[in-house]
C-alpha positions in Angstrom: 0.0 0.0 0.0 0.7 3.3 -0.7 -0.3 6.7 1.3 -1.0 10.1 -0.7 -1.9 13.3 0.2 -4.4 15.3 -1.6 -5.0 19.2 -2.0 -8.6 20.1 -2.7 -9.7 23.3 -4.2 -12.4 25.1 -5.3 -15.9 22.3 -5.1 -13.5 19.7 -4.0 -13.2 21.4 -0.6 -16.7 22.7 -0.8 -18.0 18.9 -1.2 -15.7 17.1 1.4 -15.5 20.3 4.2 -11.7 20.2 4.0 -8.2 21.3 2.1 -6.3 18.3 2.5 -7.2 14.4 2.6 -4.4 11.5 2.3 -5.7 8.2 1.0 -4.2 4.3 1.3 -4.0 3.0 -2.4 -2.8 -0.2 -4.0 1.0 -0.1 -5.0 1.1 1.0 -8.8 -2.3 3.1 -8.7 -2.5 6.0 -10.7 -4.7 9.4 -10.9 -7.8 7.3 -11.6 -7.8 4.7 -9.3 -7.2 7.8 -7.0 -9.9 9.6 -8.3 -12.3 6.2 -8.6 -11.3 5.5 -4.7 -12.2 9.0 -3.6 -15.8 8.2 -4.9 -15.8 5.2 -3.4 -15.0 6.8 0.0 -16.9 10.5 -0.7 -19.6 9.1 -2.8 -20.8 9.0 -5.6 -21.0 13.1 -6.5 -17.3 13.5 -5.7 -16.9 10.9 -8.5 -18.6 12.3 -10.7 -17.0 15.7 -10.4 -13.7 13.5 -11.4 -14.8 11.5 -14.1 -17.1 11.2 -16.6 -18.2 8.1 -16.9 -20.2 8.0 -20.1 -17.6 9.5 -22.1 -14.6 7.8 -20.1 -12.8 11.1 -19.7 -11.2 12.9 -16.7 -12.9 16.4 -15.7 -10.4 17.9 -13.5 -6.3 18.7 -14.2 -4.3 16.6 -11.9 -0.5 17.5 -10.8 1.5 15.3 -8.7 4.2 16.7 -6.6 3.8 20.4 -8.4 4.2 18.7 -12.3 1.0 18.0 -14.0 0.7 14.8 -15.1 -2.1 12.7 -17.1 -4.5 10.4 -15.3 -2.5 7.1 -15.8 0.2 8.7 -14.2 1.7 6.3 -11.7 1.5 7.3 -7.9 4.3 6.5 -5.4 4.2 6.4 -1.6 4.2 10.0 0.2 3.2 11.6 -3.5 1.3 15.2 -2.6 -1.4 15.4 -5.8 -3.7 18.4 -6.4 -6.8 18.5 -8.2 -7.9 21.2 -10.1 -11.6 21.7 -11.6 -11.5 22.8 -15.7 -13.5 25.5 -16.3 -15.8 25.6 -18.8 -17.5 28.8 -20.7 -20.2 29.4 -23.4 
């Protein structure tokens, strides 16, 4: 197992009443198991802020450790990750 810490903004922190979270996952997880175990834990909404599921598509930028990074990045133990909602206009 590996431990992460995660910086919530904007709805994130809004949804969950906090900044900062730090999850268990499995060694080798990436953003999306992330993101799918945080809506298993949060529920279902928090889930769907992260992922669409109909279109198989991550909604939110993810950097780990201050780089972005895509969401099969791979995670490593003590990694600090922050999630950042996309902004959409029109």
């Amino acid at each position: 197992m590996i431990r992460v810490k995660v910086e919530l903004t904007s709805y994130f922190r809004k949804e969950l009443g906090q900044g900062k979270i730090e999850l268990s996952l499995q060694e080798n997880a990436n953003i999306m198991d992330l993101a799918r175990e945080m809506g298993k834990i949060y529920g279902e909404s928090v889930g769907n802020m992260l992922i669409d599921k109909e279109r198989g598509y991550f909604k939110v930028l993810s950097f780990v450790n201050s780089q972005i990074c895509q969401k099969d990045q791979s995670l490593k133990d003590n990694d600090i990750v922050k999630l950042l909602p996309l902004i959409a206009g029109g």
